[in-house]
C-alpha positions as MATLAB code, in Angstrom:
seq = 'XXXXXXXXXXXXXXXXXXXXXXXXXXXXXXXXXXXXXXXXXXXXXXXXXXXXXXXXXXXXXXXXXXXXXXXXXXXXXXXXXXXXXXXXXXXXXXXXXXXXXXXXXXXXXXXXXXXXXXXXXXXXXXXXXXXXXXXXXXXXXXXXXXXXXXXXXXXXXXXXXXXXXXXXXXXXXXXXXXXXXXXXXXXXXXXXXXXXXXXXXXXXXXXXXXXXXXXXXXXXXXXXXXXXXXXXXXXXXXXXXXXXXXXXXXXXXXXXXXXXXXXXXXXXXXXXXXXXXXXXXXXXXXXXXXXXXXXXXXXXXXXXXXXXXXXXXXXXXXXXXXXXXXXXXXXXXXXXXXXXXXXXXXXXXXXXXXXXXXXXXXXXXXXXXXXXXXXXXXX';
ca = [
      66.242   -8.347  134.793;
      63.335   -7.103  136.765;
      63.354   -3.317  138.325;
      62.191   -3.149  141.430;
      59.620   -1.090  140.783;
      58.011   -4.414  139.718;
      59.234   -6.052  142.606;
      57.691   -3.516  144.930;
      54.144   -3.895  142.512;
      54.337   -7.637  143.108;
      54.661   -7.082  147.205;
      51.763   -4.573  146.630;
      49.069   -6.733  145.142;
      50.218   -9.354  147.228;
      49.109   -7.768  150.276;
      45.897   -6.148  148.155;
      45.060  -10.207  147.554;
      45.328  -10.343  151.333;
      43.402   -7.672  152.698;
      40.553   -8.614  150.500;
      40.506  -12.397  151.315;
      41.150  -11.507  155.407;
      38.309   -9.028  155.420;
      35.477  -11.545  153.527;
      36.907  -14.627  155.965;
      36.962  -12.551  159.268;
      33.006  -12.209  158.806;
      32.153  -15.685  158.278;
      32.532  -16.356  162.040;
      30.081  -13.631  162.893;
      27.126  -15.197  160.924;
      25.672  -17.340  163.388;
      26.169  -14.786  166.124;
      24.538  -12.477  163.508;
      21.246  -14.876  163.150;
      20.657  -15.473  166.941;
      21.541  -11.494  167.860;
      18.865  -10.507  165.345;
      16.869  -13.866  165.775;
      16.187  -14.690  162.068;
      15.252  -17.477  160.128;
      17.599  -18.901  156.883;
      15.649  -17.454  154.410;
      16.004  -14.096  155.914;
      19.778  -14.732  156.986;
      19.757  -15.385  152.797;
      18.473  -11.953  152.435;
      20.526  -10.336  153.998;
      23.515  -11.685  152.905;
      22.347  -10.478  148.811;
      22.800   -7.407  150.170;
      26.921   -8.118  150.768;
      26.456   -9.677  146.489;
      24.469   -6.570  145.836;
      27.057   -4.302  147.055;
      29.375   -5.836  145.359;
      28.149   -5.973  141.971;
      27.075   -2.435  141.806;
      30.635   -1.365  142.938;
      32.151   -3.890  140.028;
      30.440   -2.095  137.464;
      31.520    1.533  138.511;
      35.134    0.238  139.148;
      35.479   -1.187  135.560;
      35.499    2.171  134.085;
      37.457    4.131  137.124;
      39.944    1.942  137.021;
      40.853    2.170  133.411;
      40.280    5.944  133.508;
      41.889    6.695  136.624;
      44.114    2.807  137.664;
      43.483    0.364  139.967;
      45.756    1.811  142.469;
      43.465    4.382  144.738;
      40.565    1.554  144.366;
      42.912   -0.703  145.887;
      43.643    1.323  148.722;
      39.327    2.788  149.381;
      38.346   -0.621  148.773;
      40.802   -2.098  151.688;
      39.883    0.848  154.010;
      36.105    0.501  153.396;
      36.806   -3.220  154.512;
      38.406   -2.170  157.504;
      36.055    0.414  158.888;
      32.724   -1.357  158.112;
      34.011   -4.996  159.745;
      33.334   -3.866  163.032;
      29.974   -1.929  162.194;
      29.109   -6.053  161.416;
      29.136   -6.932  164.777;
      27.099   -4.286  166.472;
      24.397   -4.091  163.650;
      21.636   -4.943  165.798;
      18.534   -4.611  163.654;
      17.858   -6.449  159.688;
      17.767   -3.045  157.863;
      21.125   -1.694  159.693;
      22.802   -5.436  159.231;
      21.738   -5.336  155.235;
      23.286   -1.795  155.037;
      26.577   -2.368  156.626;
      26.768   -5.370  154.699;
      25.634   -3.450  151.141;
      28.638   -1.296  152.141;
      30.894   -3.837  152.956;
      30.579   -5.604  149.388;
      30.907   -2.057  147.900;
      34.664   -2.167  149.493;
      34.834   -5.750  148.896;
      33.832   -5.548  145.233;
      35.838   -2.360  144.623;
      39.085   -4.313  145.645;
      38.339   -7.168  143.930;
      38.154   -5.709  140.517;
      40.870   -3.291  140.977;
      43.395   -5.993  142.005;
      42.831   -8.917  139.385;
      43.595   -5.713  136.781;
      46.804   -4.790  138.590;
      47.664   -8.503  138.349;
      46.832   -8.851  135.463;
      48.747   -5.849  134.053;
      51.928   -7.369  135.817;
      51.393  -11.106  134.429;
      51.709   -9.589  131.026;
      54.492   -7.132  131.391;
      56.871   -9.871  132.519;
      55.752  -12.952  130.577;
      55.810  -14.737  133.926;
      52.221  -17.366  135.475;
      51.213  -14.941  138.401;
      48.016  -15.782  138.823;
      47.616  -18.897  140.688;
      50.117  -16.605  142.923;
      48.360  -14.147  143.959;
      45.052  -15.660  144.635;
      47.263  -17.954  146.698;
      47.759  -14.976  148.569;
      43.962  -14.209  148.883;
      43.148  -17.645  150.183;
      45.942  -16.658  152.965;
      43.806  -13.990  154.322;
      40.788  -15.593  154.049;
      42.884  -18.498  156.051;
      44.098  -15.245  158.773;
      41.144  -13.672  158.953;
      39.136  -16.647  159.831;
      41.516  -17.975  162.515;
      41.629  -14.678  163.692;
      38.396  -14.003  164.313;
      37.812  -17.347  165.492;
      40.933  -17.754  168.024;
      39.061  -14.141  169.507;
      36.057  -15.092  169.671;
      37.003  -19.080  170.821;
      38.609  -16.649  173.519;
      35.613  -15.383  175.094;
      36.265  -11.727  173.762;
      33.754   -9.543  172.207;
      32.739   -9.607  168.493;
      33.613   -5.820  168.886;
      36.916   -6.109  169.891;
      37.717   -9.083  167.699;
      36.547   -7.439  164.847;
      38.631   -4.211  166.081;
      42.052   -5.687  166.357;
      41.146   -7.504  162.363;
      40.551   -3.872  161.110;
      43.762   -3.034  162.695;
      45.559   -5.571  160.923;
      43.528   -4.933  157.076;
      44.256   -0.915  158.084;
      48.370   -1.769  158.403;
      48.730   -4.041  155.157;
      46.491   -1.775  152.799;
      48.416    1.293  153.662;
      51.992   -1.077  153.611;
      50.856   -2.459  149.940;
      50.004    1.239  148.987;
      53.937    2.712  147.858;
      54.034   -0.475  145.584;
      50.854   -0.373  143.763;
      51.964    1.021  140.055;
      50.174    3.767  138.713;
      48.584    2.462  135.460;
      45.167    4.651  134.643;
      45.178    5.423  130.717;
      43.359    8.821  131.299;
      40.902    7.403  128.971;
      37.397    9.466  128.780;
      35.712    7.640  126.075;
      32.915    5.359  126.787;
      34.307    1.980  128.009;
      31.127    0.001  127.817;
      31.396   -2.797  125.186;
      28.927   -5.886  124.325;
      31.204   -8.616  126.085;
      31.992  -11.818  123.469;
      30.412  -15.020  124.139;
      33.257  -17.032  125.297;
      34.067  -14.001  127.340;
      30.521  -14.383  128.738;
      31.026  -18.477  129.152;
      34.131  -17.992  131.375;
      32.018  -15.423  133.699;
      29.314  -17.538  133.815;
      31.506  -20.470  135.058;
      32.950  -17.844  137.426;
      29.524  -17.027  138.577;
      29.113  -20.621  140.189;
      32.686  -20.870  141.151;
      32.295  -17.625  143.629;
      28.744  -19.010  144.147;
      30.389  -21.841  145.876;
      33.145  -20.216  147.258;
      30.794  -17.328  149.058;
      28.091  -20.200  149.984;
      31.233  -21.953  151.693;
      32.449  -19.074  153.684;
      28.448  -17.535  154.683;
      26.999  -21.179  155.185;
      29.929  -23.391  156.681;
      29.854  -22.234  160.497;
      26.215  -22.297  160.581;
      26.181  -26.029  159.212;
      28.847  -27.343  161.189;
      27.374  -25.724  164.628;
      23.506  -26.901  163.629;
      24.724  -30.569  162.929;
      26.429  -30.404  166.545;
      29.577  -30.971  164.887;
      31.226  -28.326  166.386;
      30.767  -24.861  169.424;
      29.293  -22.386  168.298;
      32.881  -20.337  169.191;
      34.339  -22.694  166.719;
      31.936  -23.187  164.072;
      34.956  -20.677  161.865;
      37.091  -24.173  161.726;
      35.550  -25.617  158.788;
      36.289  -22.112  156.761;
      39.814  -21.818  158.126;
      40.729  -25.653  156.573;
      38.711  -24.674  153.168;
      41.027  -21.667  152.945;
      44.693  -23.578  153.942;
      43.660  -25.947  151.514;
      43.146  -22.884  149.021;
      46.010  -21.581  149.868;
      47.962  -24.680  149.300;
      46.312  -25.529  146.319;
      47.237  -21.896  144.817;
      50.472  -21.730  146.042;
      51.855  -24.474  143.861;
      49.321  -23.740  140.791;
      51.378  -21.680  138.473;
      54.061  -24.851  138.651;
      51.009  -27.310  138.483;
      49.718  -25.339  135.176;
      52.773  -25.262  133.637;
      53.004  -28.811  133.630;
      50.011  -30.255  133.283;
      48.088  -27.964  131.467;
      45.339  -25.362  132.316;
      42.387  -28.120  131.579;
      43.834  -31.653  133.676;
      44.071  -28.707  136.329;
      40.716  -27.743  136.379;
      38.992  -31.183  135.523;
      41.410  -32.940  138.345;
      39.612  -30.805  140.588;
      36.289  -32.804  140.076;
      37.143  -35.560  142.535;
      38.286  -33.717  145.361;
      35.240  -31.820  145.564;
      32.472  -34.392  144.582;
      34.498  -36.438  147.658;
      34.537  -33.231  149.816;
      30.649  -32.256  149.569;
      30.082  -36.057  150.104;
      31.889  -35.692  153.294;
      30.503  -32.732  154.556;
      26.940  -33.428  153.912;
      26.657  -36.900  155.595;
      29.389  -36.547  158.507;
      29.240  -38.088  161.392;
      31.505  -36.261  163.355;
      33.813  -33.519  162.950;
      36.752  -34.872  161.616;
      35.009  -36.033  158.649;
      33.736  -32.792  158.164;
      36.478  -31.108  158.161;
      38.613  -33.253  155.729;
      35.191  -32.638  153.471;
      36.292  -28.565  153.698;
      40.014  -29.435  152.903;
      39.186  -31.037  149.920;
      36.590  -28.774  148.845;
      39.174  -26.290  148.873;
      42.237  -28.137  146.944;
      39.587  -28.864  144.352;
      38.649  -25.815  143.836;
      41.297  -23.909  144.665;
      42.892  -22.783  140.931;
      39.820  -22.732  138.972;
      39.181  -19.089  139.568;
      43.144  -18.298  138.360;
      42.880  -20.645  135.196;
      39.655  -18.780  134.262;
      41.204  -15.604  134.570;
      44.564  -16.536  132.781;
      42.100  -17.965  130.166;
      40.536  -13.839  129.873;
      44.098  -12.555  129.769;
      44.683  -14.775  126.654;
      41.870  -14.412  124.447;
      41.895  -11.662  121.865;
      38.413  -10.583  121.600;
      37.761   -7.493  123.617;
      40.201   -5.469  126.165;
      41.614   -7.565  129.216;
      41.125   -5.035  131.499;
      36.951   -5.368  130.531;
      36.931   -9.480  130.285;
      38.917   -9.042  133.632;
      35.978   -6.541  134.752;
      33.068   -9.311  133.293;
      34.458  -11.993  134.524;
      34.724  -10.519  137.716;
      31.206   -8.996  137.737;
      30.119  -12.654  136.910;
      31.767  -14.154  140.062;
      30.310  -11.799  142.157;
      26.671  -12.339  140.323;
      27.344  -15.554  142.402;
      27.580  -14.301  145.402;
      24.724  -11.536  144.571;
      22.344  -15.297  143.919;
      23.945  -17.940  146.159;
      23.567  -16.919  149.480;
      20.124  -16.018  149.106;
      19.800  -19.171  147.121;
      21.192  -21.462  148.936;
      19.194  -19.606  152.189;
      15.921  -20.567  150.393;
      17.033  -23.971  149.746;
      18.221  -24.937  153.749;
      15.055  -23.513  154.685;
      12.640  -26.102  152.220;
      14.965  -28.955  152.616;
      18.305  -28.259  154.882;
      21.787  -26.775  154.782;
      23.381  -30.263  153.847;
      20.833  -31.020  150.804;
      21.945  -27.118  149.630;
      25.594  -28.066  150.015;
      25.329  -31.217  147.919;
      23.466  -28.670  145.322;
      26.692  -26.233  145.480;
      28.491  -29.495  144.766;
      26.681  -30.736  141.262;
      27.579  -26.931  140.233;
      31.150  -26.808  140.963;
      31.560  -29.958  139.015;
      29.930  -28.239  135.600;
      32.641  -25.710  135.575;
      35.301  -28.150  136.524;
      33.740  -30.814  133.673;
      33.702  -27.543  130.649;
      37.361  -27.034  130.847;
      37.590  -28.510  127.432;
      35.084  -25.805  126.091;
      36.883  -23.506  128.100;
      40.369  -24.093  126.383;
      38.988  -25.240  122.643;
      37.482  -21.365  122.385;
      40.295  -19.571  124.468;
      43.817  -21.237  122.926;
];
């Protein structure tokens, strides 16, 4: 039987998963308001935006060896604060240099979280034996799902960016500090160096999380702006398109741990192939909106357990600590959002956004098309 101290550590990292995926989906609404307050081209929109990757990478690296020394627990809860208090500082930043800070800063918290939470999960997926994963990312893609209706409903309501971004805060502020007396204290005490040469296949699986969060982060920076330049949609709703690609994530995660278990970790991932090749398709040459935004609700069922499978695949494999493939792989993902918005920036602004989406789309199908490389080195 479980205790409920586990119990109360699964609530925990549920709403830790939450916070994290509301905070990152509450600011993709506030892009395109963002480029015509500060009157900026795409390439420098792309700039910008590496500073959110930047942020985040930097704080991945420092939270790989706090949270081992000290556990993930009080990074969980700074990380979800730091999301909370610099999401409204995104909506008044009216200059390049003050948007890239607030935006460094907000990765920091975002990347701090991020880390810290896929080791707590981790560390509770192999205490009880049980498929968590899928789970709890499930529970990510349901913030990223509130936080984008959220900010969207406000701001489809005529209110303020300010205030809409006030009463999200709110909201991350209340579930951090709720998820806080679960969180299980797990920090080894450890003072030696914790710095090792990551393994190859360790290094495979974070390079295929690289483009996965590439896409991903490219969906949620890029979607609004490409549905509102296409005339597709208002400008108050161009948030739509990210709100389906996270309900479809959501879905998609909620029934993954059953899915895996009976189909396997690789049909899983290579199933996913023709859902998004059909979903970037969409997007790219639709007519109207409704096309659209079926593209974005397929996007997101294809891709919605890949980042879970390559994480269970890290818990499995025996070659270095967990906690650090967790940490790498991690890092990786976040590389992607560190080169993808400013990539795909650079690419709208030589060709167009819907020639760099098709481009996001060839790369999600290598990492859905090496899950037999994947599971050969990681069985």
């Amino acid at each position: 039987m479980l205790s409920a101290n586990w119990y109360a550590g699964l609530l925990g990292t549920r709403l830790a998963f939450f916070v994290a995926g509301f905070g990152l989906a509450a600011w993709a609404p506030l892009v395109p308001l963002a480029k015509q307050r500060l009157a900026v081209d795409d390439r420098m929109l792309g700039h910008l935006l590496l500073c959110l990757g930047t942020g985040s990478v930097i704080a991945m690296v420092l939270t790989s060896v706090s949270s081992a020394r000290y556990g993930s627990k009080p990074i969980i809860l700074a990380g979800g604060l730091g999301l909370a208090i610099m999401l409204p500082c995104l909506a008044i930043a009216d200059t390049p240099v003050r948007l890239g800070a607030t935006l460094f800063a907000f990765g920091g918290s975002l990347g701090s979280i991020d880390v810290a939470m896929n080791i707590h999960a981790i560390e509770l997926e192999r205490a009880t034996g049980r498929p968590l994963m899928s789970g709890f990312h499930a529970h990510y893609s349901i913030g990223e799902f509130t936080g984008s209706a959220a900010a969207t409903s406000f701001l489809s309501l005529q209110l303020s960016p300010s205030f809409s971004t006030l009463v999200c805060s709110a909201l991350m502020t209340i579930a951090i500090v709720s998820a806080w007396p679960g969180l299980l204290a797990t920090g080894s005490g450890q003072k030696d160096t914790l710095f090792i040469l990551p393994h190859r296949s360790v290094l495979l699986i974070a390079v295929l999380a690289a483009i996965t969060f590439l896409v991903e982060g490219a969906i949620l920076d890029w979607s609004a702006l490409l549905l509102v330049e296409r005339d597709l949609v208002a400008e108050a709703h161009g948030g739509v398109g990210c709100m389906l690609f996270s309900i479809a994530m959501a879905v998609g995660r909620l029934s993954g741990d059953a899915v895996v278990a009976r189909i396997g970790d690789r049909a899983t991932l290579m199933l996913g192939t023709l859902p998004i090749v059909t979903g970037f398709l969409a997007v790219m040459a639709a007519p109207f909106a409704l096309i659209g935004m079926a593209g974005f609700l397929l996007i997101g069922l294809g891709l919605s357990n890949v980042v879970p499978v390559l994480c269970r695949c890290a818990g499995k494999q025996k070659v270095m600590p967990v906690g650090l493939a967790i940490a790498v792989i991690t890092t990786g993902g976040y590389a992607g959002i560190l080169v993808g918005p400013a990539g795909v920036g650079l690419v709208a602004y030589i060709f167009g956004l819907p020639l760099a989406f098709g481009m996001l789309g060839a790369l999600m199908c290598i990492v859905t098309l090496s899950a037999r490389i994947i599971m050969t080195d990681h069985r």
